[in-house]
N, C-alpha and C positions, 0 to 999 in steps of 0.2 A: 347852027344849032348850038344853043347853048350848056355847057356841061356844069349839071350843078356837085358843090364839092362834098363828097361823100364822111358823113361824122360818126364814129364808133360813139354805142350806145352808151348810157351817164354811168352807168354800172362796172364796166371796162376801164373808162378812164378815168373813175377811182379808186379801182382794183391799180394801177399802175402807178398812180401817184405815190399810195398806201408805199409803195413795194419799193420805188425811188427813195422816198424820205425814211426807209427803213434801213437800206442798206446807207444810206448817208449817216445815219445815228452807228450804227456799229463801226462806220470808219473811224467816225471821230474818237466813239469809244475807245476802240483799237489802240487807236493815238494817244488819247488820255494816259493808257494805262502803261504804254511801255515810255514816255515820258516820267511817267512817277517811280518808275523802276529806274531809271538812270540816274533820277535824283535821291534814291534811297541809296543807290551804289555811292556817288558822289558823297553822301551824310555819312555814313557811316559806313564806308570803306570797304564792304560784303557786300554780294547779291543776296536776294533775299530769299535766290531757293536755287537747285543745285542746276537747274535750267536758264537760268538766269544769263543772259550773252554776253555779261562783259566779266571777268574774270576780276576776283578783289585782288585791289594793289598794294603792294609790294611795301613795309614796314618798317622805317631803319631806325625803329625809338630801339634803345635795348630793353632787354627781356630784364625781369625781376629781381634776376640771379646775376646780372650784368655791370659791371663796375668799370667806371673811365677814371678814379681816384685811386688807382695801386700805385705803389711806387714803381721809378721804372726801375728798369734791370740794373745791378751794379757790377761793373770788372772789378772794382776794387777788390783786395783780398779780404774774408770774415775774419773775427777778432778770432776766430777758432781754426782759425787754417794753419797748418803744421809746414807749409811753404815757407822758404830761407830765402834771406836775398842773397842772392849771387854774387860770388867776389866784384866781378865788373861790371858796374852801374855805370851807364854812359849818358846819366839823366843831368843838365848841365842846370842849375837856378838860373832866372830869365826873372826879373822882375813885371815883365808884360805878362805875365803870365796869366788868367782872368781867376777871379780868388777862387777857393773851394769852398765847400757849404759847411756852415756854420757846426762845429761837434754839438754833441750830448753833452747833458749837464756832467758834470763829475764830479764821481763816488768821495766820500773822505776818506782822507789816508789811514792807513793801521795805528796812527799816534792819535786820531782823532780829532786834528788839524780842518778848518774846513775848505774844500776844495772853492776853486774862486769860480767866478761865471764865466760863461761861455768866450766873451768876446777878449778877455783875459791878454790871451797871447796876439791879437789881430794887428798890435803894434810890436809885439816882440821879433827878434835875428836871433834864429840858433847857429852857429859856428861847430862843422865839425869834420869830419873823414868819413868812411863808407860806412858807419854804424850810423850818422846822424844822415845821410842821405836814403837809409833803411827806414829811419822813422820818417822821414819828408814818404818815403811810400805807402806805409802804413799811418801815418798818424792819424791822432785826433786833436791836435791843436788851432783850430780854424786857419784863419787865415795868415797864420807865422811865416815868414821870410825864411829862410833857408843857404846859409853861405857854406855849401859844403863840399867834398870831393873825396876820390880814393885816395889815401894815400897822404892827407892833407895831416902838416906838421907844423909846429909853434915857429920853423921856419919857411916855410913854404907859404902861411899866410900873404907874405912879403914878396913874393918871388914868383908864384904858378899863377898863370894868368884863365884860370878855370872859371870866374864868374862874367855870363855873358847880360850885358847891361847895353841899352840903347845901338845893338847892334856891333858893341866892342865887346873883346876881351881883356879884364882884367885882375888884378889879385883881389882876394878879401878885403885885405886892409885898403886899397884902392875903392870896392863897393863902400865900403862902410861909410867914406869922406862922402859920398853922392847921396846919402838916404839919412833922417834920422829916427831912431827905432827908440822905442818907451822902456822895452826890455832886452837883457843880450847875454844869451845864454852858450857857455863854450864849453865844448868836448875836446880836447886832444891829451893826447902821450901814448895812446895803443902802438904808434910809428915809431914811438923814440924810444924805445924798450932797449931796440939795439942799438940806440948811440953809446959811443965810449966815454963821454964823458957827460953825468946827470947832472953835472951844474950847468953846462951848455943849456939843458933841455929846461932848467928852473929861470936862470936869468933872460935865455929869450919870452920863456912864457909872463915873466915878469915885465919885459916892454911890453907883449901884447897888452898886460893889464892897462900899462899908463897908457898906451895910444888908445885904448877903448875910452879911456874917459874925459881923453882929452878930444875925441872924435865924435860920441854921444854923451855929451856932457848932459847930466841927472839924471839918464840912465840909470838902474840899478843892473852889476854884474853879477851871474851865478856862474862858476864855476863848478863843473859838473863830474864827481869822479870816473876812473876809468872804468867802466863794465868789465867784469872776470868774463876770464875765458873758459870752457867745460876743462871736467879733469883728464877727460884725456886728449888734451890738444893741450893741455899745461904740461903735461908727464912726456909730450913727443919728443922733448930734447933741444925746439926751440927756443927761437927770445919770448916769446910769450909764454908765459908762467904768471900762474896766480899769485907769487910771491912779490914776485918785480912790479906785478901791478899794485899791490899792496902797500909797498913801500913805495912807489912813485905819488899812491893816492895819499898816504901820509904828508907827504912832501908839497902835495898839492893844498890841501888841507891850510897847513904852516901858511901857505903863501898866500890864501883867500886872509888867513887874519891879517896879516903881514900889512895887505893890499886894501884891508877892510871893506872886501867884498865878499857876496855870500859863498859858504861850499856847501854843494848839495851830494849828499850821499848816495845817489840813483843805482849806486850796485847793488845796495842792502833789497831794493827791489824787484831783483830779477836775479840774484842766487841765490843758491841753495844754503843746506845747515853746514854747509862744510866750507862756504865760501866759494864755490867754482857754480859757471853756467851751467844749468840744469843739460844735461843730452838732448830733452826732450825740446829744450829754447831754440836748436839751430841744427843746419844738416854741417855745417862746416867746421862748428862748438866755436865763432865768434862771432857772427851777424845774425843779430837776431830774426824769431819770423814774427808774424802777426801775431798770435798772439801775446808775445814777450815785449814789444813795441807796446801794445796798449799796455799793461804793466807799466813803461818810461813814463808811458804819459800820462798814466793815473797819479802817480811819483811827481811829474813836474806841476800838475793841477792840482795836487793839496799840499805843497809847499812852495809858498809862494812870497814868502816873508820877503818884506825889503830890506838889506842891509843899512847899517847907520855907518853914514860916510861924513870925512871932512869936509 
């Protein structure tokens, strides 16, 4: 017997066709649209409604109020800080040392002198004792060289082997033969107040003269006078007194003509009407702080004249 194969009627199996290719359009739709949702996420970084499955990502422009151009933090002291440098500075000059960044223009002096440009001192050697290794911490003379020490006297130049150069030590006048400087600026006699004898303290400052220039020969020399001391660290009964420094600066004065090299008056700069260190210059009333320091150096940046040498 044969079985013949049984066909649902034409009306049925286009009711099911109808209902396949129905739900096959809604998949695809489906598909379409959460496809175009991941590419609206991906464009523009949001979903586009709070239902949305992929969560917006994470931002790292800065915001409007946001700045990567501050300057960074600085240790150094402000020109307004009432901080003294401390008797003992055990900061040693090191020529390796990588330079410091270039000062501010600077102001003219109270004579009306005009201050020089910035890179000014970049070739300059200051020479001094623990008042000019106060300025080496505070300054603002770019990149100036620094031969200095506590304690540092017109003989000890010769003698204290305090500047460390290529991994030695040795004296001032030793550095000096190893580098040549464009400018050379020296502070001493605060130490030699209490030598007994002040012609000792003139005729060695007087060889240092000639070995500076026989050392950095066209160099121009400033001789720098001493800084007062406050009045009452004059009045303590000490060798330091504003009078002895008065008359030593005199002395020093004589020997800049003498030696025809320049003398710079840098105490009229940082005392008072009465001659002595203001109280308010220093916690010790003889090293100066940051503020009193930028004062030196406002002083050594609008006098800058070159002496006229043989």
């Amino acid at each position: 017997m044969r079985y013949r194969r049984r066909r649902f009627p034409s009306w049925i199996r286009r009711t099911v066709l109808f209902l396949v290719c129905a739900v096959s359009l809604c998949a695809l739709a489906g598909g379409i649209f959460t496809l175009a949702e991941k590419i609206v996420v991906l464009e523009t970084g949001a979903a586009p409604s709070s239902t949305a499955p992929f969560p917006p990502p994470v931002s790292f422009a800065p915001s409007s109020t946001a700045s990567f151009s501050s300057p960074p933090v600085s240790f150094a002291p402000s020109s307004g800080s009432s901080s003294a440098l401390p008797k003992e500075v055990s900061d040693v000059p090191d020529f390796s040392l990588p330079p410091r960044s270039a000062p501010q223009s600077a102001p003219p002096s109270s004579a009306g002198k005009p201050a020089k440009n910035p890179g000014w001192f970049d070739d300059a050697v200051l020479i001094g004792d623990s008042r000019t290794e106060g300025l080496e911490l505070f300054d603002g003379l770019g990149n100036a060289t620094y031969l200095a020490g506590k304690g540092l006297t017109v003989e000890t130049v010769y003698t204290s082997p305090i500047i460390k150069l290529d991994r030695q030590r040795m004296t001032v006048m030793q550095a000096l033969k190893q580098k040549k400087f464009g400018k050379v600026y020296v502070m001493l006699g605060i130490n030699e107040l209490g030598w007994s004898s002040f012609s000792t303290f003139l005729s060695d400052y007087g060889k240092i003269i000639g070995d500076l220039k026989h050392y950095q020969k066209g160099a121009p020399i400033y001789l720098q006078s001493i800084l007062p001391v406050s009045a009452k660290k004059s009045a303590s009964g000490g060798i330091y007194t504003n009078e002895k420094i008065r008359h030593a600066n005199d002395a020093i004065r004589k020997l800049a003509q003498q030696n025809q090299v320049c003398y710079l008056a840098v105490d009229t700069a940082v005392r008072d009407v009465s001659g002595a260190l203001p109280e308010e210059a220093s916690t010790d009333g003889v090293h100066l702080n940051a503020e009193y320091c930028k004062k030196w150096c406002d002083y050594l940046k609008a006098h800058t004249e070159v002496p006229n040498r043989k």
